[in-house]
LUMKERO-258358 format. One record per residue (C-alpha): residue number from 0; x, y, z. Coordinates in steps of 0.25 Angstrom, whole numbers, plus 2048, in hexadecimal, padded with zeros to 3 digits. Example, Ala and Ser with C-alpha at 12.3 -4.5 7.8 and 13.67 -1.06 7.14 Angstrom:
<atom 0, <831, 7EE, 81F>>
<atom 1, <837, 7FC, 81D>>
//
This chain:
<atom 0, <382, 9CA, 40F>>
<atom 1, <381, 9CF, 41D>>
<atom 2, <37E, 9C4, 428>>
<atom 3, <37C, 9CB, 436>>
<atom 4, <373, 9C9, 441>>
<atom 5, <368, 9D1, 444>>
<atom 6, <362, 9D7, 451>>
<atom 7, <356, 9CF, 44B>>
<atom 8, <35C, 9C0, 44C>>
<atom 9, <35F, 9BF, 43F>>
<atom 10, <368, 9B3, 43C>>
<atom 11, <36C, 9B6, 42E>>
<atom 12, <367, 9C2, 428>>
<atom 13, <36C, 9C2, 419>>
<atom 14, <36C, 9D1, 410>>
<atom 15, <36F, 9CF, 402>>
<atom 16, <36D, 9DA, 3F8>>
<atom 17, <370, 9DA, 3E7>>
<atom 18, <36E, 9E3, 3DD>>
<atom 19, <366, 9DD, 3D1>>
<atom 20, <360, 9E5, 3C5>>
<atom 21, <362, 9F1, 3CA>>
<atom 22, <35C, 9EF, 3D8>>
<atom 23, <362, 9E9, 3E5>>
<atom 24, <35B, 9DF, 3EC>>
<atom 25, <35C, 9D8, 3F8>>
<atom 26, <35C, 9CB, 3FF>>
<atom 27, <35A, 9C8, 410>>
<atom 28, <35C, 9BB, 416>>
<atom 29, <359, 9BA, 425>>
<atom 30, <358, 9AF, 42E>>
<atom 31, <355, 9B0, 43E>>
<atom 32, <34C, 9AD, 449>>
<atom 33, <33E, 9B5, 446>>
<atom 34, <33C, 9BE, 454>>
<atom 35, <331, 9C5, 44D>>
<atom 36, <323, 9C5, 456>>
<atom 37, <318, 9BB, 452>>
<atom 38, <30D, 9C4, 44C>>
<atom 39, <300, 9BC, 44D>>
<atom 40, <2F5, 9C5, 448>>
<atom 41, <2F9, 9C8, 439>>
<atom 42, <2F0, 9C3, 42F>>
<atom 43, <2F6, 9BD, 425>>
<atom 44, <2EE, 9C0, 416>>
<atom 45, <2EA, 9B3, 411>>
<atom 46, <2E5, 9B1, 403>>
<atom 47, <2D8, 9AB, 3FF>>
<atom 48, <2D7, 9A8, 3F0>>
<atom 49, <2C9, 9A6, 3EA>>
<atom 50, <2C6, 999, 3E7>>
<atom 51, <2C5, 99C, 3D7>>
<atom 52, <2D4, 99F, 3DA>>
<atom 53, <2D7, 992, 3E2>>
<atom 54, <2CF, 98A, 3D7>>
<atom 55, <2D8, 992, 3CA>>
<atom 56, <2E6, 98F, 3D4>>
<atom 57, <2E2, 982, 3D6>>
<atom 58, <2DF, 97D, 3C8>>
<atom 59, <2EB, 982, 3C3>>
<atom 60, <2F3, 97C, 3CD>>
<atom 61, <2ED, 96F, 3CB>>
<atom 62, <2EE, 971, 3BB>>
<atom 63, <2FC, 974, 3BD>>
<atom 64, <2FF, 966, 3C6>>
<atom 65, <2F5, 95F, 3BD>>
<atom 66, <2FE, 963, 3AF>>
<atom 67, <30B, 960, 3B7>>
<atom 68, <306, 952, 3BA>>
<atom 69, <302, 94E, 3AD>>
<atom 70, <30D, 952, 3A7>>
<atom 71, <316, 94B, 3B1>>
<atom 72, <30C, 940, 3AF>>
<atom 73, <30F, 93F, 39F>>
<atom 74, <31E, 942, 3A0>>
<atom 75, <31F, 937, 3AA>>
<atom 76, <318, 92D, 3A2>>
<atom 77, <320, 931, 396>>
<atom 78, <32A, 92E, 39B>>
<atom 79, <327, 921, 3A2>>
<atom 80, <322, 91B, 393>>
<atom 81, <330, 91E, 38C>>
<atom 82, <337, 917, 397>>
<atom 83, <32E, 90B, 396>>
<atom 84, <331, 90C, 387>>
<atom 85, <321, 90D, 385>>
<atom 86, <320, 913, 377>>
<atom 87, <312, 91B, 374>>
<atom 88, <314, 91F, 366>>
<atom 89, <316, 914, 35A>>
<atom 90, <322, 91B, 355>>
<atom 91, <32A, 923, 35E>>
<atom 92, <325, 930, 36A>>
<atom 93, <325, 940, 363>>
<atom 94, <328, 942, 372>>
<atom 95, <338, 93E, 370>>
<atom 96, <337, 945, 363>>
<atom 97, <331, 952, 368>>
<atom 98, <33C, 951, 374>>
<atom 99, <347, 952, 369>>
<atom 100, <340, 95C, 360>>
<atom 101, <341, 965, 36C>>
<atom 102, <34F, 961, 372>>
<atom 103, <34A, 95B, 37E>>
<atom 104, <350, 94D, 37B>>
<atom 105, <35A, 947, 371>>
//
């Protein structure tokens, strides 16, 4: 680990370097004042998806919340019904049974 200070106002300025599989690899943390000049004309590439794109990323991402809350939904109701003693079946649940069957409660 070499911790110096630069010419270019570095505070830290970290090299670390490892072999792994075969190959060496490296790691730099640097940390300093930025004295590099402003440039204001670069253009930046922005990306424009097509709307049939937007559509197909937004449906899935609202699948995905709408699954998670419904499941979230039923877990949570579950739950508040056995602590409330409310029981649905005449007998007794095959959710407790099905949870020893496969280990997750004794």
């Amino acid at each position: 680990m070499n911790k110096s200070k630069s010419k270019d106002h570095r505070l830290v300025d970290w090299r670390f370097h490892f072999p792994f599989l075969a190959q060496k690899y490296f790691l730099v943390f640097s940390f300093g004042k930025d004295i590099r000049k402003i440039q204001e004309n670069i253009a930046i590439e922005k990306r424009h998806f097509s709307p049939a794109a937007s559509l197909a990323m937004g449906t899935v991402f609202f699948f995905i919340i709408g699954v998670s809350f419904v499941l979230f939904s039923v877990a949570t109701l579950y739950i508040l019904k056995t602590h409330l003693g409310i029981n649905i079946f005449q007998d007794s649940s095959p959710i407790p049974d099905f949870l020893k069957k496969i280990r997750l409660c004794h």
